[in-house]
SEZA-218766 format. One line per 10 residues: number of its first residue (from 1); for each residue z, x, y of N, C-alpha, C, O. Coordinates in steps of 0.2 Angstrom, whole numbers. Layout:
NUM> Z,X,Y,Z,X,Y,Z,X,Y,Z,X,Y  ...
//
This chain:
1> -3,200,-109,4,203,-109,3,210,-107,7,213,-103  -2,215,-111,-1,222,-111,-4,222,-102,0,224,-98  -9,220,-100,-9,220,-93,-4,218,-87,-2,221,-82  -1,212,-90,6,210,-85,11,216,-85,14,218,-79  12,220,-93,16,224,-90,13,232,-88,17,237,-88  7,233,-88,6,238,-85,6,238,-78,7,243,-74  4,232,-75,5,229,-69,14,230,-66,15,233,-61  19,228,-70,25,229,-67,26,236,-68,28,239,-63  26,240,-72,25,246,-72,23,251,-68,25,257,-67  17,248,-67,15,251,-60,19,250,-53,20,254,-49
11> 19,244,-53,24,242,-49,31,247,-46,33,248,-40  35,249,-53,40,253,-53,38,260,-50,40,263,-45  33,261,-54,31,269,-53,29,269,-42,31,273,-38  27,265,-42,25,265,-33,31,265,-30,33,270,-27  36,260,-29,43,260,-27,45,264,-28,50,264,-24  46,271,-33,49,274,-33,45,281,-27,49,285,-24  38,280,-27,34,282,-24,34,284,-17,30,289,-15  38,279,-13,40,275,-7,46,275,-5,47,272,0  50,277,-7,57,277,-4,57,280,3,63,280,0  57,281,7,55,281,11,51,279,19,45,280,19
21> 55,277,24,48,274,29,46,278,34,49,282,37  40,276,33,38,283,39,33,288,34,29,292,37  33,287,28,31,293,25,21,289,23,20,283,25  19,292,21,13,293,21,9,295,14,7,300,12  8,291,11,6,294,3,-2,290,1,-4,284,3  -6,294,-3,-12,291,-4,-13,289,-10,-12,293,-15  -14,283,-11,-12,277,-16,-21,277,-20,-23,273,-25  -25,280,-18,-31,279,-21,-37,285,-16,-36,285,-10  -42,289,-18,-47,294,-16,-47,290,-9,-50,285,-8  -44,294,-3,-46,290,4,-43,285,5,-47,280,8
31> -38,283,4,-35,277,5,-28,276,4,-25,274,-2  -24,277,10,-15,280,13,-13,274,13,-16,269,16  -6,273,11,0,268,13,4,270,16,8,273,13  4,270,23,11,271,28,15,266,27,12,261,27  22,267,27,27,262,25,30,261,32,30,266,36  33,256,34,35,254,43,42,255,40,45,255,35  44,257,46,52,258,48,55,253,50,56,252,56  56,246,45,58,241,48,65,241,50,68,236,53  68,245,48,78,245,48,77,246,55,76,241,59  76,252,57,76,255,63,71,254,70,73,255,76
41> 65,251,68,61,249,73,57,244,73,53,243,78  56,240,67,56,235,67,46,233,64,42,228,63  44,241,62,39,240,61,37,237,54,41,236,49  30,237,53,26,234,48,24,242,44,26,247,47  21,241,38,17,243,34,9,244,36,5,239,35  8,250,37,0,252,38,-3,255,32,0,257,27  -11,254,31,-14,256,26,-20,260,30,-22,256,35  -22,265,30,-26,269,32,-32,269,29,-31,273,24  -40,268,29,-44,268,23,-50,273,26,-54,271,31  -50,276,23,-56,280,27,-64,279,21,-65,278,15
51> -70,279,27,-75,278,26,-81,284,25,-78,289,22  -86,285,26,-91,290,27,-89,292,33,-86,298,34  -89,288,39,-89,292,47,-83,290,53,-83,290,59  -79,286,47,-76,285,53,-68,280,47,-69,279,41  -63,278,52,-57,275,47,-57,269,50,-60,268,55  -53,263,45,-50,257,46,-42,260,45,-39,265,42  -39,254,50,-33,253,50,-31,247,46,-35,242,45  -25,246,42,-24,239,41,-18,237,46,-13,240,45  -18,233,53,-12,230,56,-11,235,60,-10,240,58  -10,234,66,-8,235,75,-3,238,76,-2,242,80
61> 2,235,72,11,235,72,14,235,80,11,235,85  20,236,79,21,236,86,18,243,92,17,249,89  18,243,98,15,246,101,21,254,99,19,259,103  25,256,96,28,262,96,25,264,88,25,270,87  24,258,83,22,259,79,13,261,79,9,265,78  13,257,81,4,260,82,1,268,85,-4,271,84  8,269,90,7,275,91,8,280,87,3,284,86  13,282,84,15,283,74,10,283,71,8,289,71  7,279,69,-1,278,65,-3,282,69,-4,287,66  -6,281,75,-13,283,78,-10,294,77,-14,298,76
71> -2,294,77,-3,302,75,-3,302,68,-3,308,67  -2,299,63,0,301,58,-6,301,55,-7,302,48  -13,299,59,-22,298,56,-24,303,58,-29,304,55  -21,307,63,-24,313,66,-22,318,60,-25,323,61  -17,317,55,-14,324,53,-19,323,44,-18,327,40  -22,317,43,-28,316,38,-32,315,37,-34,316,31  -36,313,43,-45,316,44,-46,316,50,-42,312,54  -51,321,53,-54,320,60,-60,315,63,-65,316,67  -59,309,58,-64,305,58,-59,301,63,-53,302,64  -64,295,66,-61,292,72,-56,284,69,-55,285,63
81> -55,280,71,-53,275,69,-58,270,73,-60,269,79  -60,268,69,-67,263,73,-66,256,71,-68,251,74  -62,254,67,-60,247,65,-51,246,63,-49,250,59  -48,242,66,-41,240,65,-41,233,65,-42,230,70  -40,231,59,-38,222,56,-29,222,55,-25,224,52  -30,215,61,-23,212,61,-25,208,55,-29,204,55  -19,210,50,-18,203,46,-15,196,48,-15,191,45  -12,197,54,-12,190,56,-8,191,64,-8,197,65  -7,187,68,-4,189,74,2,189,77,4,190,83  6,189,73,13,191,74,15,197,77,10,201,76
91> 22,200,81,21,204,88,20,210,82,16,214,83  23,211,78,24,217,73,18,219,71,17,225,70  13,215,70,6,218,67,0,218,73,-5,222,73  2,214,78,-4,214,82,-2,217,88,-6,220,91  5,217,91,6,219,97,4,225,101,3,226,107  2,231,94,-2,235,95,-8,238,98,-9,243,101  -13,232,98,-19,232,98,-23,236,103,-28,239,103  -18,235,109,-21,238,116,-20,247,115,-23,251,119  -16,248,111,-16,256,109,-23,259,107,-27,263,110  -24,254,101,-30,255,98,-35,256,101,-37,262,103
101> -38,249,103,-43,249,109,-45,254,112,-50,257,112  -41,255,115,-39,263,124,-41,266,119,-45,271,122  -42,267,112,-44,275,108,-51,273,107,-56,277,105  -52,268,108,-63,265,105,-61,261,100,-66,260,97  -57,258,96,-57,254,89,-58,250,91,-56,248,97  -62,245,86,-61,237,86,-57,232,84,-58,231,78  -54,229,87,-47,226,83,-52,220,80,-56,219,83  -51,216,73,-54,213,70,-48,208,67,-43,210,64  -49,201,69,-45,196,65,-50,188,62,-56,187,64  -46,184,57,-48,179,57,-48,176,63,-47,179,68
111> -50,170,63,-54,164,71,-45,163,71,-42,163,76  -41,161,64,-36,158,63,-28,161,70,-24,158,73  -30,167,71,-26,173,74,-27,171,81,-22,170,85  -33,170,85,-33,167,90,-31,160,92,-28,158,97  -32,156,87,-29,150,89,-20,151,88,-17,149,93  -18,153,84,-12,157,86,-6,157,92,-2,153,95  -12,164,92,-11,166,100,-10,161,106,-5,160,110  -16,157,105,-17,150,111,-10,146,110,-7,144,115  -7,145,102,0,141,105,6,145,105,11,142,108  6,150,103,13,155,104,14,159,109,19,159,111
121> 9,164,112,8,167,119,4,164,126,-1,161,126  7,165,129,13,174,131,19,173,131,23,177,133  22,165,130,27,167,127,31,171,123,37,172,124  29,172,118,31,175,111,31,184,117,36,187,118  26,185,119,24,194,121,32,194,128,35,199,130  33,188,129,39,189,136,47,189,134,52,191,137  46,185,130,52,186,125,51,192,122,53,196,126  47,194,118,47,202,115,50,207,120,55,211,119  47,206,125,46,209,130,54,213,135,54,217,139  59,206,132,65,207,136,70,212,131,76,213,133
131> 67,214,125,70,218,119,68,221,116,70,221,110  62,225,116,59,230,115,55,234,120,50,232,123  57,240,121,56,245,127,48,247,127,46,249,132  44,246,121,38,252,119,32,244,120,26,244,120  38,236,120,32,232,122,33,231,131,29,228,134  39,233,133,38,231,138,35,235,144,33,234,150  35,241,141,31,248,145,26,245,146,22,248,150  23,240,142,15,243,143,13,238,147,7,237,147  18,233,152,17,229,157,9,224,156,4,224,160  10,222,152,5,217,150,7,208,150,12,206,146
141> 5,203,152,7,197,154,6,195,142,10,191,139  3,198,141,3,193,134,-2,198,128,-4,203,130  -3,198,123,-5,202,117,-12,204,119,-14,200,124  -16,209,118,-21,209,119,-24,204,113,-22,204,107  -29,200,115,-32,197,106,-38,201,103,-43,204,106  -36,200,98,-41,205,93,-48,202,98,-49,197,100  -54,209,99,-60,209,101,-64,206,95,-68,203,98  -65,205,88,-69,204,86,-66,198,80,-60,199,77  -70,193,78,-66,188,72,-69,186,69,-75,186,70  -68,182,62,-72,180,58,-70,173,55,-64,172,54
151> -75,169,53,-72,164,51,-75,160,44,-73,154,43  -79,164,41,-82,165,35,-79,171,29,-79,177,30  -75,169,23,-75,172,19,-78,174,13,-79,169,10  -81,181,11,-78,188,14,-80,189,21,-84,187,25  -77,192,22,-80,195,30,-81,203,26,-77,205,22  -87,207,27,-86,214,25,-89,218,29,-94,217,32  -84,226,28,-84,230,30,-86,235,25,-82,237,21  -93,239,27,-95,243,19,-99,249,21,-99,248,27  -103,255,19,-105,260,19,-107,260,13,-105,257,8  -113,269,13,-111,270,7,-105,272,3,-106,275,-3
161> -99,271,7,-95,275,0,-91,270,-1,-88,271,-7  -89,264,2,-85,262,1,-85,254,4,-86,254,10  -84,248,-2,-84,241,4,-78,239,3,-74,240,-2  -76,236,11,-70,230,10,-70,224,12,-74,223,17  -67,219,8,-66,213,11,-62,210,14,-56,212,13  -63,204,18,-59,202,21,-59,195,18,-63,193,13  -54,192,20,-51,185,14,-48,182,19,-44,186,22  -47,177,20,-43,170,24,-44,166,18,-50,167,16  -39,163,15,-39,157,11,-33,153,12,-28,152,9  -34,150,20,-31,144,22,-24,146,27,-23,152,29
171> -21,142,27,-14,143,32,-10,144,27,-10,140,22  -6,148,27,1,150,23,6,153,28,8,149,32  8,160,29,11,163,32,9,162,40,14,161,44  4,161,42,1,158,48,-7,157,46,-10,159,41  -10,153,53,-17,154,53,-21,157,50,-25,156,46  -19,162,52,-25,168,52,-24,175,47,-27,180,46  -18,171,43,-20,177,36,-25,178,34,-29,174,32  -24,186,34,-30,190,29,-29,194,25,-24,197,27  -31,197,18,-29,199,14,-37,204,13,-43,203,12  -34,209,14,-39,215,15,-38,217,8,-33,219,5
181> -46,218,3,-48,220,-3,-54,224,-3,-60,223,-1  -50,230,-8,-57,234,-8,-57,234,-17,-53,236,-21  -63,230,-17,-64,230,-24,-65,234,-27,-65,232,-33  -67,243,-26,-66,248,-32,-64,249,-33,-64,252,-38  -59,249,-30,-52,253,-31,-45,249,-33,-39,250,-34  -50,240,-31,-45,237,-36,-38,235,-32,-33,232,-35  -37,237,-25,-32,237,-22,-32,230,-17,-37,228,-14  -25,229,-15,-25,220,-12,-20,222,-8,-14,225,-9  -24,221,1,-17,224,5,-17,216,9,-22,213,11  -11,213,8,-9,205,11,-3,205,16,0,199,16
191> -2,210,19,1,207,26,8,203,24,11,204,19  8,199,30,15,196,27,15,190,23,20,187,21  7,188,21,7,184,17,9,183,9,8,179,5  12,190,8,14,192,2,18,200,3,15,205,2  26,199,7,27,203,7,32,207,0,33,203,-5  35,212,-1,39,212,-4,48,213,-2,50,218,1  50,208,-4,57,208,-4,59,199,0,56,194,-1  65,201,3,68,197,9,63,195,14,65,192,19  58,197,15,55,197,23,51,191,25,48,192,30  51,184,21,47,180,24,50,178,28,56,177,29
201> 43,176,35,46,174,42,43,167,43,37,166,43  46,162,44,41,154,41,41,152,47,41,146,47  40,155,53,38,152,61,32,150,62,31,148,68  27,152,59,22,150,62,17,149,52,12,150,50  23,145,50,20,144,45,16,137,43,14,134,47  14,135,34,13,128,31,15,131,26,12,134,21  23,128,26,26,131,19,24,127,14,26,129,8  21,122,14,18,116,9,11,121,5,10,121,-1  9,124,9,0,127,6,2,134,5,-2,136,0  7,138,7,8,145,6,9,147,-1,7,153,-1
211> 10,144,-6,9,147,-10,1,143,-13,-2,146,-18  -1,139,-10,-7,137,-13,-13,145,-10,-18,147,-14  -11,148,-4,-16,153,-2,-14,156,-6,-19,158,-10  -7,159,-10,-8,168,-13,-11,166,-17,-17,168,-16  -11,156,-23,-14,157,-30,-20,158,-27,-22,163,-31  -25,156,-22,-33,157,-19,-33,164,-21,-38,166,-24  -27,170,-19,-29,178,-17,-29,180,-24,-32,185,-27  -23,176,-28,-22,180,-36,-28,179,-40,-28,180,-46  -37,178,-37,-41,176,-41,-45,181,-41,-49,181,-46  -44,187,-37,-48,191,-33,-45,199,-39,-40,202,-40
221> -50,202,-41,-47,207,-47,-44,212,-42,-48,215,-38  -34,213,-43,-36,218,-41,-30,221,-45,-27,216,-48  -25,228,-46,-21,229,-48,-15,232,-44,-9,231,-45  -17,234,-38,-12,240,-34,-9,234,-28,-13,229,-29  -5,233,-24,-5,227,-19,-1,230,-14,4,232,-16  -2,230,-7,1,235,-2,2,229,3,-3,226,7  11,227,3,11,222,5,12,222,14,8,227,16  15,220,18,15,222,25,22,224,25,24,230,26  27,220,23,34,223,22,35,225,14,33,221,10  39,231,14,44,232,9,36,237,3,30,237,3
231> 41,240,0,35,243,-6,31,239,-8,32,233,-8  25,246,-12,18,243,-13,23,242,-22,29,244,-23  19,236,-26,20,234,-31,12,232,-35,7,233,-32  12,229,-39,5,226,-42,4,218,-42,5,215,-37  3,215,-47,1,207,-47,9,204,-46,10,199,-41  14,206,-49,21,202,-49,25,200,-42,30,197,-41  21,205,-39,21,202,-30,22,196,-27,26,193,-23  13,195,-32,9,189,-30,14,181,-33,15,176,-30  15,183,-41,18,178,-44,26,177,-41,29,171,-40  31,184,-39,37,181,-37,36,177,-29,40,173,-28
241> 31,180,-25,29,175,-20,28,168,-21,32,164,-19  24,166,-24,21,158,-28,29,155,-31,32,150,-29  30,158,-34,39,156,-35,44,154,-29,45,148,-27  46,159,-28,50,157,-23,48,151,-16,52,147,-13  43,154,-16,40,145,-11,39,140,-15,40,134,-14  37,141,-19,38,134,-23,44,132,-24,45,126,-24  49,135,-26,57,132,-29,60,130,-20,65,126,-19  57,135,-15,60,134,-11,60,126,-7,65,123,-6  53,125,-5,49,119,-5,52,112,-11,55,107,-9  52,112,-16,55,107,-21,62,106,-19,64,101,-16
251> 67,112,-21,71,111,-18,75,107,-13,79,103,-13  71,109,-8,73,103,0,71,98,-1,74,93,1  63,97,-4,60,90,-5,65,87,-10,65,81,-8  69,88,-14,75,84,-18,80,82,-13,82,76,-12  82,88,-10,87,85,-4,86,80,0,90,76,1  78,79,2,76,74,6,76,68,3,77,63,6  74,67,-4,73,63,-7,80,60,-10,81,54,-10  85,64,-12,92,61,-13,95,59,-5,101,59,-4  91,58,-1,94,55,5,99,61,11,102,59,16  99,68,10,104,71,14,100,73,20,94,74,20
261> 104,73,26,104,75,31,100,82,32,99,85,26  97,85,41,99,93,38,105,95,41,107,101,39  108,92,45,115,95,44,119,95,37,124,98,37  117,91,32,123,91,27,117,97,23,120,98,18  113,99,22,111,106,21,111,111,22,112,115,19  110,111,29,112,118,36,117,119,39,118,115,44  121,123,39,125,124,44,123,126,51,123,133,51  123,124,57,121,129,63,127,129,68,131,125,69  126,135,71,131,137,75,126,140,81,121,144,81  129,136,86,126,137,93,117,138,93,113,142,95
271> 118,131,88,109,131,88,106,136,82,101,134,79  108,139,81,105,142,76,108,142,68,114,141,67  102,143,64,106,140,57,113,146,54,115,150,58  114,146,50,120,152,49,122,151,41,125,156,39  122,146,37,121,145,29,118,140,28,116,136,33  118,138,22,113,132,19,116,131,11,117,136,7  118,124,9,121,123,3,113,124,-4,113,124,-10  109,124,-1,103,127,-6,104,132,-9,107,137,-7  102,131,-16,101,135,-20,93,136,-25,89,132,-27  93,142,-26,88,142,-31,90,147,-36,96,149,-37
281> 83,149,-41,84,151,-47,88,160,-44,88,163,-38  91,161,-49,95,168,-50,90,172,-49,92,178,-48  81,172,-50,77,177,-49,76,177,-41,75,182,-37  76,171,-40,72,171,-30,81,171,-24,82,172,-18  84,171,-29,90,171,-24,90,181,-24,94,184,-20  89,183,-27,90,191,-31,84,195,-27,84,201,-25  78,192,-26,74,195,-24,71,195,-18,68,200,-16  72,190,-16,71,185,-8,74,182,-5,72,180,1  79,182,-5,86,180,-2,93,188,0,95,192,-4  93,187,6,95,193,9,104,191,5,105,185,4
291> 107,196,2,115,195,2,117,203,0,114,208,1  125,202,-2,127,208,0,131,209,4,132,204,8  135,214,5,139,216,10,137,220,18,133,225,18  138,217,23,138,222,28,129,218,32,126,221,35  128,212,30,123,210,34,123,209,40,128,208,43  117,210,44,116,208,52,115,200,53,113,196,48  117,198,57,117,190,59,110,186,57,109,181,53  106,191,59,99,190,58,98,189,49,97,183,47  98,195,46,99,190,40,103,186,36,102,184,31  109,186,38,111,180,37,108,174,36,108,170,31
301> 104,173,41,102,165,46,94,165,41,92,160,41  91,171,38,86,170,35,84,162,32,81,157,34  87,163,27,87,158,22,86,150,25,81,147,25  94,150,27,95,146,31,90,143,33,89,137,31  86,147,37,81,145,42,76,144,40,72,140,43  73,148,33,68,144,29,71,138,27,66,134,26  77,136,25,75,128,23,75,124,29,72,118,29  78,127,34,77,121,41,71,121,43,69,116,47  66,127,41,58,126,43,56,120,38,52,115,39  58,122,32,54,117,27,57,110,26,53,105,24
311> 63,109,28,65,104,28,62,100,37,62,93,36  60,102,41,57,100,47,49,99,45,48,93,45  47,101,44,41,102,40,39,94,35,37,89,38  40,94,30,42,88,25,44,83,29,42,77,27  48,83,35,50,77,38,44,74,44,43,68,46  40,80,45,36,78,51,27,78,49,23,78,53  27,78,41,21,78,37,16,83,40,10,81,39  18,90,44,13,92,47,14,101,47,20,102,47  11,105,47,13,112,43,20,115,52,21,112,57  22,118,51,30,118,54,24,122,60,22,119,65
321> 22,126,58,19,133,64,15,127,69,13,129,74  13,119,67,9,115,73,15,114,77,14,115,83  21,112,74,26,109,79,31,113,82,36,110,84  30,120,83,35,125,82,38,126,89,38,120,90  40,129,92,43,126,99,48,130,103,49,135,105  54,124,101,60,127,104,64,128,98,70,130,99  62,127,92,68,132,86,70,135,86,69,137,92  75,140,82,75,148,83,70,150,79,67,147,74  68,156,83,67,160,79,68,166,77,69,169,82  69,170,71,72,172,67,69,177,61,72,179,57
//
């Protein structure tokens, strides 16, 4: 108990720590949490970890955001950037890659990221492509793929000052989640596989196993956790994550089971979903579900579209990100 609550505790004091994106603060000796400007540009969450002779990056983000990173590493050490780990391959974390590279770094992902790639690209990079100006500047037919992969866990990166691991424990948020841990310092950086807030993206998901991966990562000691979206927080990340995929997934599996349609749970308008008569508990509707006044279409249609993933999912007994296609996406 006394640890659970110095965990959410901690949790508070970080959030408050973070108000801000864009900003830059060091969360442990040698080891920065840049927060993404997701309102405005759509980026992710970096973590910067420096070594004896050289830094890690955690995640690519998009090509405007990796440029941000690649200056905001210059104003904290004059060591180089010699490794950058996509936590998975989505255009937010990976699109980046080809910035990095051009500087000497090694982009580093699971085996899981490339196979990915082989079913979503270059479609995914040409769609991007026709709405965001910083990916289509860089006139490239599709993502670069990470130069280096691993398909053994831990995968590790170590010196003497400091080890990290790398962690794949199965398909959740996509293939090739990785959950980057540095065990002295006790800290758990997990991508979008445990973001915090609203931000789960279930397109390239197996919403059936997603929460079976955090419980695999919740084994791993760590206190501090630096998610890909939204503030750093501690373990109750990991537990409201495992929650809300779980009520969300039951949930729909009743619906299917009491016989309804997904029309008579989705509403969609010109193909895309726009509400859903699902409910869940008063903690994951509050904490993971977008509401409020003044929302963008986009999240509206969140929700929504996580149950018509999972409700797709459950009907075709097969994780949704195999079948994924012509859905929206969202």
């Amino acid at each position: 108990m006394k640890s659970r609550y110095l965990s959410i505790l901690l949790g508070c004091v970080l959030q408050t720590a973070f108000a801000q994106p864009g900003t830059v603060k060091e969360v442990a000796r040698g080891v920065w949490f840049r927060e993404g400007d997701q309102k405005s540009f759509g980026h992710c969450n970096n973590i910067i970890i420096e070594m004896k002779d050289y830094l890690v990056v955690v995640d690519a983000n998009y090509p405007s955001g990796a440029r941000a990173v690649i200056e905001d590493v210059k104003k904290l050490s004059p060591k180089p950037i010699k490794y950058v780990i996509d936590t998975h391959g989505d255009a937010d974390h990976a699109y980046g890659n080809s910035l990095f590279t051009k500087i000497g770094a090694i982009t580093i992902a699971h085996v899981g990221v490339l196979e990915d790639m082989k079913q979503y690209e270059p479609q995914g990079w040409q769609r991007v492509a026709k709405t965001r100006k910083d990916v289509a500047e860089l006139n490239a037919s599709g993502p670069e793929p990470p130069k280096q992969t691993f398909s053994k866990s831990p995968y590790v990166i170590s010196d003497s000052t400091r080890r990290i691991e790398l962690y794949n424990f199965g398909w959740g948020h996509t293939r090739g989640d990785t959950y980057v841990f540095l065990p002295k310092e006790k800290i758990l950086c997990t991508g979008d596989a445990v973001p915090n807030g609203f931000h789960n993206d279930p397109k390239h998901s197996y919403m059936h196993n997603w929460p079976n991966q955090v419980r695999a990562a919740e084994k791993l000691d760590f206190v501090t956790v630096l998610p890909g979206h939204g503030e750093p927080g501690g373990r109750e990340l990991l537990d409201g994550q495992i929650r809300f995929l779980t009520e969300l997934y039951a949930a729909v599996q009743k619906s299917i089971k009491d016989g309804k349609t997904l029309d008579q749970i989705v509403t969609m308008k010109n193909g895309m979903p726009i509400a859903t008569s699902i409910r869940l508990s008063d903690f994951s509707m509050e904490h993971y579900v977008y509401h409020g006044e003044g929302l963008q279409p986009w999240q509206k249609a969140r929700f929504p579209n996580q149950v018509m993933v999972t409700y797709k999912e459950i009907k075709a007994g097969k994780p949704y990100g195999a079948i994924f296609g012509k859905e929206p996406m969202l």
